[in-house]
ROSE-4610 file (N, C-alpha, C; in Angstrom, 1 decimal, always signed):
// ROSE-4610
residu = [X/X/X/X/X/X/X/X/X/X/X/X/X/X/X/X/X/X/X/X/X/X/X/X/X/X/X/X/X/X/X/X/X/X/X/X/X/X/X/X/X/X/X/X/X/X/X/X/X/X/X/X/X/X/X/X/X/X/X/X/X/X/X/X/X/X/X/X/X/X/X/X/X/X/X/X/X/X/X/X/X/X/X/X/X/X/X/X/X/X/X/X/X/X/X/X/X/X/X/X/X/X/X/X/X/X/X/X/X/X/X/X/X/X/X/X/X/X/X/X/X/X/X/X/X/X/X/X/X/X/X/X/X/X/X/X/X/X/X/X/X/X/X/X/X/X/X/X/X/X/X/X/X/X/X/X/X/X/X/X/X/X/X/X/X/X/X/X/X/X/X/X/X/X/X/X/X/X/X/X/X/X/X/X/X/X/X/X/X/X/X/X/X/X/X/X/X/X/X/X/X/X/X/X/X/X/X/X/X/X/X/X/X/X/X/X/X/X/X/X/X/X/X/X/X/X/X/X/X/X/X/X/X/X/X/X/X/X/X/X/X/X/X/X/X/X/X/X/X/X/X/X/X/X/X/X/X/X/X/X/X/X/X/X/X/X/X/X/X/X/X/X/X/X/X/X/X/X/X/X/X/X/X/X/X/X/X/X/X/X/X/X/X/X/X/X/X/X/X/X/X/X/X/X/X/X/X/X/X/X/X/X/X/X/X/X/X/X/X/X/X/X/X/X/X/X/X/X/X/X/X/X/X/X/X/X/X/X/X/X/X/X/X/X/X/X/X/X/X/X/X/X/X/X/X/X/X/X/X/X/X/X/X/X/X/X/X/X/X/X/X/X/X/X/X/X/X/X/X/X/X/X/X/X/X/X/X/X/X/X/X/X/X/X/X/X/X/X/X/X/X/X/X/X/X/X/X/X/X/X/X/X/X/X/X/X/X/X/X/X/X/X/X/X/X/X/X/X/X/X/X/X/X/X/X/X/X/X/X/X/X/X/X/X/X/X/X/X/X/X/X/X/X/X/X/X/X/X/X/X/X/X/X/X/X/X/X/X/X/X/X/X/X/X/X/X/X/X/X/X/X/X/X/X/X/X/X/X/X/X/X/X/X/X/X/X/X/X/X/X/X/X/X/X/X/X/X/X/X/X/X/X/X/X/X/X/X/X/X/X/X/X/X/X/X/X/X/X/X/X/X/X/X/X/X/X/X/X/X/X/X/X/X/X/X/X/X/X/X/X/X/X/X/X/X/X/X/X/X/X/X/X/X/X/X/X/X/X/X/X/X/X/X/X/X/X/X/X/X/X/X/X/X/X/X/X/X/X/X/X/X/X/X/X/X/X/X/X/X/X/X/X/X/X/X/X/X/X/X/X/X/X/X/X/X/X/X/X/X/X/X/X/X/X/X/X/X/X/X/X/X/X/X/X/X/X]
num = [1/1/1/2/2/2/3/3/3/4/4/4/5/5/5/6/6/6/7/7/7/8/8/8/9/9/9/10/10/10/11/11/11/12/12/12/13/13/13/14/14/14/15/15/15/16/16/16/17/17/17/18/18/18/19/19/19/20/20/20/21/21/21/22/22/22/23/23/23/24/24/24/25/25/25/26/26/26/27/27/27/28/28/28/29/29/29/30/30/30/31/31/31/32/32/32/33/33/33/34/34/34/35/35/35/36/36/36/37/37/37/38/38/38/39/39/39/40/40/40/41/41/41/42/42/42/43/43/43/44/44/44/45/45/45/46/46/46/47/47/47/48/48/48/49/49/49/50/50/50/51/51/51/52/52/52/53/53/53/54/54/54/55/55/55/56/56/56/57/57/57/58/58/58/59/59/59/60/60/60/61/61/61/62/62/62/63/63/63/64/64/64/65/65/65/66/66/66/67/67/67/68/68/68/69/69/69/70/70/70/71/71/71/72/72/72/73/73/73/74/74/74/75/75/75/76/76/76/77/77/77/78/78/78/79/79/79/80/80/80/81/81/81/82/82/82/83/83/83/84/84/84/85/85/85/86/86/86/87/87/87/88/88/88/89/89/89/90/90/90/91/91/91/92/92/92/93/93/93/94/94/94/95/95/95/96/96/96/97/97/97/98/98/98/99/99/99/100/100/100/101/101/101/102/102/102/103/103/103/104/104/104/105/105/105/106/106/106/107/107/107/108/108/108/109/109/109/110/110/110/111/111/111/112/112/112/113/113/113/114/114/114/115/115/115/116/116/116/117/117/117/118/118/118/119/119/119/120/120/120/121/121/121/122/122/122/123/123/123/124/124/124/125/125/125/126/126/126/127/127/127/128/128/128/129/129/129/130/130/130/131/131/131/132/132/132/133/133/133/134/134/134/135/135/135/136/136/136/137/137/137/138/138/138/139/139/139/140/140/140/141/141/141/142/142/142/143/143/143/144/144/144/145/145/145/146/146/146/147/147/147/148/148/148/149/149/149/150/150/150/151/151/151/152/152/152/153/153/153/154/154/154/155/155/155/156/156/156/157/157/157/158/158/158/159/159/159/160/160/160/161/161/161/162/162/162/163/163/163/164/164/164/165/165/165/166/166/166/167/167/167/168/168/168/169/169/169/170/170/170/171/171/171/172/172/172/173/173/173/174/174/174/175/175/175/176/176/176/177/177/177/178/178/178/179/179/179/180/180/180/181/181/181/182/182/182/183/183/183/184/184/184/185/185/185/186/186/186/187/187/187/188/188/188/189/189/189/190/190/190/191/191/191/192/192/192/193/193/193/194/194/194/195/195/195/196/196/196/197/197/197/198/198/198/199/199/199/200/200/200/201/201/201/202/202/202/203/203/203/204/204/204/205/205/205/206/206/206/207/207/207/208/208/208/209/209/209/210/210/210/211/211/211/212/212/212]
x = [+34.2/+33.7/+33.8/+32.8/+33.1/+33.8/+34.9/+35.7/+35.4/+35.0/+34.5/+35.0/+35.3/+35.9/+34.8/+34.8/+34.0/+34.9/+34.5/+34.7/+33.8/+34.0/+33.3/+32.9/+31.1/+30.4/+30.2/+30.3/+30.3/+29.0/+27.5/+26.4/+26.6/+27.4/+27.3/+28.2/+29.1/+30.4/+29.4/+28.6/+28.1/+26.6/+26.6/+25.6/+26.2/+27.3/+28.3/+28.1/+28.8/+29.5/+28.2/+26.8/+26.1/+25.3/+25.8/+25.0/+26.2/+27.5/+28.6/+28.3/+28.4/+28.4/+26.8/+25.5/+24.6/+24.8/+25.2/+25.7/+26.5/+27.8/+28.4/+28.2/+26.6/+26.6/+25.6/+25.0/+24.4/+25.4/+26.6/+27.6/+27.9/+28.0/+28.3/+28.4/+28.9/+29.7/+29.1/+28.9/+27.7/+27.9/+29.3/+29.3/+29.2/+28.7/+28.6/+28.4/+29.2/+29.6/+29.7/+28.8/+29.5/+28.7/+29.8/+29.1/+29.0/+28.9/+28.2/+30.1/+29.9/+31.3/+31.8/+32.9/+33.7/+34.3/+34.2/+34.7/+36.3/+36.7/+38.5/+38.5/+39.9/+40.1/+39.6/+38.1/+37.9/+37.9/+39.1/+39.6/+39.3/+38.8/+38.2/+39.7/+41.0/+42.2/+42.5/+42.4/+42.9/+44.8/+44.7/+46.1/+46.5/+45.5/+46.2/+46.5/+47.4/+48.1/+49.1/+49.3/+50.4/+49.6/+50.3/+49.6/+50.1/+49.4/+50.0/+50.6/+51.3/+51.9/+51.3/+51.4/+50.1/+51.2/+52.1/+52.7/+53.1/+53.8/+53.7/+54.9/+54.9/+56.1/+57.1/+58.1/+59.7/+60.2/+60.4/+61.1/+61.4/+61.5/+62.7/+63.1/+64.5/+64.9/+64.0/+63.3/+62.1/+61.3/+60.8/+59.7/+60.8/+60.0/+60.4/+61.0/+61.7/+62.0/+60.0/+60.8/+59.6/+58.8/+57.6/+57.1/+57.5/+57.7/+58.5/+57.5/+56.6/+55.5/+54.2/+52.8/+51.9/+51.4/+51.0/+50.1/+48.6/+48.7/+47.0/+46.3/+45.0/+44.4/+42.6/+41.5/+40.7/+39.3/+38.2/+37.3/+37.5/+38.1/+38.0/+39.3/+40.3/+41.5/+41.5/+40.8/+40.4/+40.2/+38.9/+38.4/+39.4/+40.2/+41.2/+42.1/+42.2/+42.9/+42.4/+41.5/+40.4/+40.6/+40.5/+39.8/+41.4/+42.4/+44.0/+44.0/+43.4/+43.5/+42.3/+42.0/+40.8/+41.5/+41.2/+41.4/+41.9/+41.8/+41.9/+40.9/+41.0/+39.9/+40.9/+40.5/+40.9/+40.3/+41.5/+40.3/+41.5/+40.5/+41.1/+40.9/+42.0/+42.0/+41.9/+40.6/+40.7/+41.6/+41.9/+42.7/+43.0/+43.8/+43.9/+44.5/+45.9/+46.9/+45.8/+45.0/+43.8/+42.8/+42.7/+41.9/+42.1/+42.2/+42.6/+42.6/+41.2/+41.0/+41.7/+41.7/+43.0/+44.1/+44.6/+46.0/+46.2/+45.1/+45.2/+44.7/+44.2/+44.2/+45.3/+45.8/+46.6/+47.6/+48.0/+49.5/+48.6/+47.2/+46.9/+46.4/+46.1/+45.5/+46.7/+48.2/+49.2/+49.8/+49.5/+49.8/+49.2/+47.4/+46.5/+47.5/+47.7/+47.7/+48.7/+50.0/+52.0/+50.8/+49.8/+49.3/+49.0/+47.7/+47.3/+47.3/+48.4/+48.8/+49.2/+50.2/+50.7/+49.4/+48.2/+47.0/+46.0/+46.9/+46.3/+45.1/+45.6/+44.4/+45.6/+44.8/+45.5/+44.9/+45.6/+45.7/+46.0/+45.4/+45.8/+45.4/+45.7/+45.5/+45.6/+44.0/+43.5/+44.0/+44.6/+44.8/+44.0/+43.4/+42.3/+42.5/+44.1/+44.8/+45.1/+44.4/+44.6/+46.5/+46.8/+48.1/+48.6/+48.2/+49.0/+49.5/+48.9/+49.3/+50.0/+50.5/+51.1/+52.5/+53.4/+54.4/+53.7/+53.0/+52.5/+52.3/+51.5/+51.3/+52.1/+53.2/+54.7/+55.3/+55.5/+56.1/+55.6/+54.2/+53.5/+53.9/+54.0/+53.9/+55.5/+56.6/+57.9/+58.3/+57.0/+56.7/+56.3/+55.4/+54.6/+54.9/+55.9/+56.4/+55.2/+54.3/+53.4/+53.4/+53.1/+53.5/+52.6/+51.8/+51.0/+51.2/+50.8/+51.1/+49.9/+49.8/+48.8/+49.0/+47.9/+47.2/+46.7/+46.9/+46.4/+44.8/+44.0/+42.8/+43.2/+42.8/+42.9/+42.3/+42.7/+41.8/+40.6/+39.6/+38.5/+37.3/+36.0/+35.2/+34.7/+34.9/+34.7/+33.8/+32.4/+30.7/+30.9/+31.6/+31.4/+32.5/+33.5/+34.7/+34.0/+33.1/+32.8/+31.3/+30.5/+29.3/+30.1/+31.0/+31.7/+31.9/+33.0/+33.5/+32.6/+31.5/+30.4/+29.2/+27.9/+27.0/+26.3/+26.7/+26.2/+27.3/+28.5/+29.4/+28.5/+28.9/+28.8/+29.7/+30.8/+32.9/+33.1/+32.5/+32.9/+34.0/+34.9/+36.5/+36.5/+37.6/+37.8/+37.2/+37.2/+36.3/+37.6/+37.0/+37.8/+36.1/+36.6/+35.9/+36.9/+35.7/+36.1/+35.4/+36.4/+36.0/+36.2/+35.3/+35.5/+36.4/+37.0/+38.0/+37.5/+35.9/+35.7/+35.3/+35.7/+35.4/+34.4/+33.3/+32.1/+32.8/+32.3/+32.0/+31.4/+31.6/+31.1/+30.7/+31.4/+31.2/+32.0/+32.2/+32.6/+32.5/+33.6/+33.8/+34.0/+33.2/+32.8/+33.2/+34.1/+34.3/+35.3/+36.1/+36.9/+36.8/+37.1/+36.8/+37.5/+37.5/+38.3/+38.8/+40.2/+41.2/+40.2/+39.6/+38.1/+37.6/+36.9/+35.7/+37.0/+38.0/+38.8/+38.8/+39.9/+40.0/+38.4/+37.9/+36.4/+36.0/+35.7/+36.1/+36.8/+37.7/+38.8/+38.7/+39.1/+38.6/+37.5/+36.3/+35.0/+35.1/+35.6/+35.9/+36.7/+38.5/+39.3/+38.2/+37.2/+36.6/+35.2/+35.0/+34.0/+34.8/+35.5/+36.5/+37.1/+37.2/+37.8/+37.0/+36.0/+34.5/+34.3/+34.4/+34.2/+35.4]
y = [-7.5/-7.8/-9.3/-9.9/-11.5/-11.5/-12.0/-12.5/-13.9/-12.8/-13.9/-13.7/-14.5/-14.5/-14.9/-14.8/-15.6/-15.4/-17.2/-17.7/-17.5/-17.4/-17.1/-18.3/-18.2/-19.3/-19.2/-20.1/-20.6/-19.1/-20.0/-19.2/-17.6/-17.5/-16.2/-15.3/-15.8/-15.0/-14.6/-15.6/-15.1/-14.0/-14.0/-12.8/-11.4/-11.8/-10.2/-9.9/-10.4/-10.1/-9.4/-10.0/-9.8/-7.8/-8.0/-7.3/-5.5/-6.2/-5.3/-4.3/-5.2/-4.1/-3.6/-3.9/-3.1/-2.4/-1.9/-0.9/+0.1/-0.6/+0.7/+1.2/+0.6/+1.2/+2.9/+2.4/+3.4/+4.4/+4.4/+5.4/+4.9/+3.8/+3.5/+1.8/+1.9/+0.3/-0.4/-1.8/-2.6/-3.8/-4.0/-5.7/-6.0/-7.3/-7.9/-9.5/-10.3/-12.1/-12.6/-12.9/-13.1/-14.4/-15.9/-16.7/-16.9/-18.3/-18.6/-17.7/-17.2/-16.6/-17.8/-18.0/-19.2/-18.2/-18.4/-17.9/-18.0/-16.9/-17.2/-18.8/-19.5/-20.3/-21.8/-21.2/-22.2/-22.1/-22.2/-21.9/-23.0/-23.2/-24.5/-25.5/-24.6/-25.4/-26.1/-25.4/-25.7/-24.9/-23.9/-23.8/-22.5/-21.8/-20.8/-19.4/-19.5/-17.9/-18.4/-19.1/-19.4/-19.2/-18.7/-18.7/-19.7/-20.0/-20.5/-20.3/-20.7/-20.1/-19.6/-18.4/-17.7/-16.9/-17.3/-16.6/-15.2/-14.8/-13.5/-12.6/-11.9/-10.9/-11.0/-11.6/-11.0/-9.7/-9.4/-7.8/-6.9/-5.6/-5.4/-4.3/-3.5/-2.9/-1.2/-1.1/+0.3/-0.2/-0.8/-0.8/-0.7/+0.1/+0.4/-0.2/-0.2/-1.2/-2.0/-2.7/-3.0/-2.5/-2.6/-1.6/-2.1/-1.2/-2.0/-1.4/-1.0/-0.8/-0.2/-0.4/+0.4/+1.5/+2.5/+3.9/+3.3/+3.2/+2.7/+4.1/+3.5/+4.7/+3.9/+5.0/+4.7/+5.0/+4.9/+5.7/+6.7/+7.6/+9.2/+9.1/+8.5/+8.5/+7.6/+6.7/+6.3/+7.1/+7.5/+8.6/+9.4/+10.1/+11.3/+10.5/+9.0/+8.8/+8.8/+8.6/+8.6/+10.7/+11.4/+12.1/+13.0/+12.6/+13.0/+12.6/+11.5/+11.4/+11.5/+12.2/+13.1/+13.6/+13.4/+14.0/+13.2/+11.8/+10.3/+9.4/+8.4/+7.6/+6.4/+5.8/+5.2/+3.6/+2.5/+1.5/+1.4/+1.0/+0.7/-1.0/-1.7/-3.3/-3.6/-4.5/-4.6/-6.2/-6.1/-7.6/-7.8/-9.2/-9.7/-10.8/-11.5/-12.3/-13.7/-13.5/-14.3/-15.2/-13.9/-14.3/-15.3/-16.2/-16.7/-16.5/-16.3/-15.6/-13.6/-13.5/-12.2/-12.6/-13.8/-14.3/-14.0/-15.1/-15.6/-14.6/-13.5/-12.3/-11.1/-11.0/-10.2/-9.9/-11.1/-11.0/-10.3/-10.9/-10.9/-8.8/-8.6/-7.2/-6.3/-6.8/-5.8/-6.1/-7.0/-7.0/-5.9/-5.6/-4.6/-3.7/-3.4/-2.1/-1.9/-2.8/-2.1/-1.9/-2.5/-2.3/-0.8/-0.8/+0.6/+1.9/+2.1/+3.4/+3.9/+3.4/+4.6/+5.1/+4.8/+5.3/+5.9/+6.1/+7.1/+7.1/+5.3/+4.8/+5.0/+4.9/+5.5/+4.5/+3.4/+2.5/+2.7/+2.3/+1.6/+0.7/+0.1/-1.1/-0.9/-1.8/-1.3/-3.1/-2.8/-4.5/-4.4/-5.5/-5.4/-6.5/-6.8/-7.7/-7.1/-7.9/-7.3/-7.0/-6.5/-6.0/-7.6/-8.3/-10.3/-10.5/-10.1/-10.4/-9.4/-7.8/-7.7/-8.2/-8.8/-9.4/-10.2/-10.9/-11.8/-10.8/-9.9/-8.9/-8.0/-8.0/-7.5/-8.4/-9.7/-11.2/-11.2/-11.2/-11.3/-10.3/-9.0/-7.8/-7.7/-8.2/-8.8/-9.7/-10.5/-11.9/-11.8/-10.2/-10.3/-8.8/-8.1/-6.9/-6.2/-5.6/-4.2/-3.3/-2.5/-1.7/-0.6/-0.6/+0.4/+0.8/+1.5/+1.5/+0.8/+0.1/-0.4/+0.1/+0.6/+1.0/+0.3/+0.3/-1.1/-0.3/-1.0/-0.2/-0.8/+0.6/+0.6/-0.4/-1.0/-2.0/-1.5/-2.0/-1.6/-1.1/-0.7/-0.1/-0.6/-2.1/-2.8/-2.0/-2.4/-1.8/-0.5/+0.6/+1.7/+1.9/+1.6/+1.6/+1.1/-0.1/-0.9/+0.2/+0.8/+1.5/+2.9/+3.0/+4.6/+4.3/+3.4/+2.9/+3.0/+2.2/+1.5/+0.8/+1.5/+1.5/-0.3/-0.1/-1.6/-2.8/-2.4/-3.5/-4.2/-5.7/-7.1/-6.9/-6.4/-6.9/-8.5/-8.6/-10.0/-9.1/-10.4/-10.0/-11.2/-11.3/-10.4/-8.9/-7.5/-6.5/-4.9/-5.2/-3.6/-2.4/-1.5/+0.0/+0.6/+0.9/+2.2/+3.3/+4.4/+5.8/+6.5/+7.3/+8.5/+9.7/+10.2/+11.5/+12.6/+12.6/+13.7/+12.8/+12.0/+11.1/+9.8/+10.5/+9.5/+7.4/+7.0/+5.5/+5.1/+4.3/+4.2/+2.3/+1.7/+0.4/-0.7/-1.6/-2.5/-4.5/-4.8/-6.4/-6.6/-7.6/-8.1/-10.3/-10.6/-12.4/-12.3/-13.4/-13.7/-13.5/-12.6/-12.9/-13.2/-13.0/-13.0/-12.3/-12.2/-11.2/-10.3/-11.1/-10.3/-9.6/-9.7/-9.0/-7.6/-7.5/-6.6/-5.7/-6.0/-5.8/-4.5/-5.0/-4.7/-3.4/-3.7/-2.2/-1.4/-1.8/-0.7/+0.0/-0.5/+0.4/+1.4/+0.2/+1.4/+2.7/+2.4/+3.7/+4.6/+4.1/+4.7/+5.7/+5.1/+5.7/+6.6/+5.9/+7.2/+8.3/+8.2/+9.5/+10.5/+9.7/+10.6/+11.2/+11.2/+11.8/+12.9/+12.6/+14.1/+15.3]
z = [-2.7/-4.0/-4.3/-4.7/-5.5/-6.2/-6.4/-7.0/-8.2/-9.3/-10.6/-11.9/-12.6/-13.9/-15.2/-16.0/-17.1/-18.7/-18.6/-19.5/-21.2/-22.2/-23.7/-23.9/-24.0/-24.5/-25.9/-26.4/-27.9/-28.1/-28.2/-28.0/-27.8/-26.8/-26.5/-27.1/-27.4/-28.0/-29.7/-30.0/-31.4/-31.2/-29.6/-29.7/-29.4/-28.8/-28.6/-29.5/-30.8/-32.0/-33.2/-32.7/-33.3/-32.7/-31.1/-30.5/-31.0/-30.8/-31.3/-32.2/-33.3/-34.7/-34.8/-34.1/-34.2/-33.2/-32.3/-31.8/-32.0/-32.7/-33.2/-34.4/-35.6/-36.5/-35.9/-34.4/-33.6/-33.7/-33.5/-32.9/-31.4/-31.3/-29.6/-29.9/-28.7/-28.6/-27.1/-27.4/-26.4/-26.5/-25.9/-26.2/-24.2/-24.8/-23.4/-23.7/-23.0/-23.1/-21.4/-21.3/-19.8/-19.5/-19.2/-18.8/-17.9/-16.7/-15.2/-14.4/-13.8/-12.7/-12.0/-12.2/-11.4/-10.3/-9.0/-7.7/-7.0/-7.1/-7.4/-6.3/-6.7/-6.6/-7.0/-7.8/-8.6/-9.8/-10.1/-11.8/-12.7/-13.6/-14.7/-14.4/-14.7/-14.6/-13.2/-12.4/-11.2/-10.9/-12.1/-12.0/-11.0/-10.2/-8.9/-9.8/-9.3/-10.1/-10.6/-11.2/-12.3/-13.2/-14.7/-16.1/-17.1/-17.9/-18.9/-20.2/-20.4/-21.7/-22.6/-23.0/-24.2/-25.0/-25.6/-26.4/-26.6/-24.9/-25.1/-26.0/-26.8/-27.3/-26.8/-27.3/-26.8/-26.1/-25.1/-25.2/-25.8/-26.4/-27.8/-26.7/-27.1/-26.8/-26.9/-27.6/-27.6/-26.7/-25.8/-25.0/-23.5/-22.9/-21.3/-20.4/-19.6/-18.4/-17.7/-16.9/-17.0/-15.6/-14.8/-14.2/-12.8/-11.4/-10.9/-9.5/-9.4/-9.2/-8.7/-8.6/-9.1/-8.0/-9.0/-8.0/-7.8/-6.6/-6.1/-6.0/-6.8/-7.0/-6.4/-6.0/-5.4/-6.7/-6.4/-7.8/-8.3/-7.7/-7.9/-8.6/-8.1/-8.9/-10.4/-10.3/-11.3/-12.7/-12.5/-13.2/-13.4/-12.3/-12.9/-13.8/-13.7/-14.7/-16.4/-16.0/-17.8/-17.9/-17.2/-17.6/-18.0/-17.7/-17.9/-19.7/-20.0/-21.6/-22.3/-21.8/-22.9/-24.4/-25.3/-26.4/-27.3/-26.7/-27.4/-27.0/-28.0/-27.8/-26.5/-25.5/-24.6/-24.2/-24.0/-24.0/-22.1/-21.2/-20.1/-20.1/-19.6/-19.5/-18.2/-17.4/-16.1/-15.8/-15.3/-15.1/-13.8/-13.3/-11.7/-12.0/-11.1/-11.6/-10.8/-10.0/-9.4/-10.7/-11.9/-12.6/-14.2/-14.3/-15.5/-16.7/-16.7/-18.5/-18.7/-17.9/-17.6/-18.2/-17.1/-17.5/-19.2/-19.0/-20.8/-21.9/-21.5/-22.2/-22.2/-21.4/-20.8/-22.2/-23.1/-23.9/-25.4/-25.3/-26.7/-26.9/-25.3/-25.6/-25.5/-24.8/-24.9/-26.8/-27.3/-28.8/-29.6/-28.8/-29.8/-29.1/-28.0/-27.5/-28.5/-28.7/-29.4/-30.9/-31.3/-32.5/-32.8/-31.6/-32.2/-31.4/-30.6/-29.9/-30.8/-32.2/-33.0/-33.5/-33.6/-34.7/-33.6/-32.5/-31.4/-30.6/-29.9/-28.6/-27.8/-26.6/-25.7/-24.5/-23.9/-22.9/-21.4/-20.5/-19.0/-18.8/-17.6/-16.9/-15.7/-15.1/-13.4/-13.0/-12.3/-11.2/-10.3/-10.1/-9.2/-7.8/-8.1/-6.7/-5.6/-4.6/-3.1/-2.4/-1.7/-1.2/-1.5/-0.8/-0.2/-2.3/-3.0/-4.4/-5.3/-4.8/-5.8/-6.3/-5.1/-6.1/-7.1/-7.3/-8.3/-9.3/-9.3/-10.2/-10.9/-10.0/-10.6/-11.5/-11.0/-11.9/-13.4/-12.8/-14.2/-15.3/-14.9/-15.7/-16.1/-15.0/-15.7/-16.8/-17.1/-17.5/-19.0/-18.8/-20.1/-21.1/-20.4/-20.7/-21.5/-20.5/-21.4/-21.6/-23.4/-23.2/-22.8/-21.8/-21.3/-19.7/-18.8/-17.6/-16.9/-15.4/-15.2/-13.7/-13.1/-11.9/-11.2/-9.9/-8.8/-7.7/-8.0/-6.9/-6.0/-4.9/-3.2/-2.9/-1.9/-1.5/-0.7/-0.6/+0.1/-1.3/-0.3/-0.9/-2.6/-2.6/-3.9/-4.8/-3.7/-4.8/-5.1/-4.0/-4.5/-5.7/-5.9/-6.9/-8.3/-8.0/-9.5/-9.8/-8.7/-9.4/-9.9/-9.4/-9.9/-11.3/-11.4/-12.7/-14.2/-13.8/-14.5/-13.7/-13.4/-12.7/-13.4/-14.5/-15.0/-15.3/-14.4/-14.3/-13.2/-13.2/-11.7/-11.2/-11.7/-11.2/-11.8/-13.0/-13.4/-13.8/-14.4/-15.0/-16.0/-16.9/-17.4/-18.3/-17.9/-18.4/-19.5/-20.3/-20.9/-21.6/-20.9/-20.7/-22.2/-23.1/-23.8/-24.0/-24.1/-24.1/-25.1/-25.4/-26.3/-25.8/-27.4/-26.4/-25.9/-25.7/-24.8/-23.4/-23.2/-21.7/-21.4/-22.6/-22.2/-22.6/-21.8/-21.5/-22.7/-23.5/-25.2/-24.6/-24.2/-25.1/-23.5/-23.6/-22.1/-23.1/-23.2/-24.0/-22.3/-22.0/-20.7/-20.6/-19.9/-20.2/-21.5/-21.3/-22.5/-24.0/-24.3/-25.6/-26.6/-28.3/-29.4/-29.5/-30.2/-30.8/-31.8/-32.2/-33.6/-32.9/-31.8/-30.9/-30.9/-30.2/-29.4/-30.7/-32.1/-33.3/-33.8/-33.4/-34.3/-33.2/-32.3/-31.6/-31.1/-31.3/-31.3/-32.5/-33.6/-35.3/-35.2/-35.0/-34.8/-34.0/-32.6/-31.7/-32.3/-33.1/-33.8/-35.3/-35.6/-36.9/-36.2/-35.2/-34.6/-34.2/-33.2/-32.6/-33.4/-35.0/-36.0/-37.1/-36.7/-37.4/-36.4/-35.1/-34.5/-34.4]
């Protein structure tokens, strides 16, 4: 798989947001921001797999040890993971310690997640780091204490893993998949986005799911 990240264009981030809320007044969610794909190792920073400070949460004593590490799962396992929380609404976070704007999102979506699991979303995380990186992937997730579980894909078989997933995913990153609680694929915030963008569908899915 190419290995690409995208960064939020001014422009574009105001057509998500535009394209968002007319979609979910449909009953379904359709965002998509995806600028030009920077090719791992060519990070805007130049900074590798180190992250930068993004203000992540303190530990508290109610959240878990921390994860020490992941069930690699393939497409099929994937899916058995979505299809194990049926009967909630589900947003999956794809991330990679490779990828920057991951990095840099990583703290602000485990904040939604401690937000709204009590109002009954229901979270994972797919790592999409090859074997040579998951200690990095471990550091990190030591680093940034989540409170959701995150799943590592097998390595191999990129195209078929990303058309299983989402037949209209690229494998740009950073990507989060939401679901309805009967399974179906509703909506995909695709490239960096706002704490507003995340916020605004998550509610919507929370207020559609609770209408059916």
């Amino acid at each position: 798989m190419k290995r690409t990240h995208a960064r939020e264009q001014d422009s574009g981030a105001a057509v998500s947001r535009v394209l968002l809320a007319a979609a979910l007044v449909a009953g379904a969610l359709a965002i998509g921001a995806i600028s030009v794909g920077t090719v791992r190792g060519q990070s805007p920073s130049g900074s590798g797999g180190a992250s930068r400070s993004t203000g992540a949460p303190a530990k508290t004593a109610a959240q878990s040890s921390a994860q020490k590490t992941f069930e690699v799962v393939d497409a099929e396992g994937y899916l058995a993971q979505v299809a194990q929380r049926r009967g909630k609404p589900l947003m999956v976070t794809f991330w990679a310690t490779w990828c920057e704007p991951c990095r840099d999102e990583f703290p602000m979506v485990n904040e939604l997640a401690r937000q709204y699991k009590p109002k009954g979303l229901a979270i994972f995380g797919m790592n999409m780091d090859d074997d040579a990186e998951v200690s990095l992937a471990l550091r990190f997730m030591a680093k940034t204490h989540p409170v959701f579980l995150s799943y590592r894909k097998k390595p191999g078989k990129e195209e078929e893993f990303i058309n299983r997933v989402n037949p209209k995913w690229t494998g740009t990153m950073p990507v989060t998949f939401l679901y309805t609680p009967d399974g179906r694929l509703v909506g995909q915030i695709i490239g960096e986005q706002s704490r507003q963008v995340f916020v605004t569908a998550i509610e919507q899915l929370l207020a559609t799911s609770a209408q059916k």
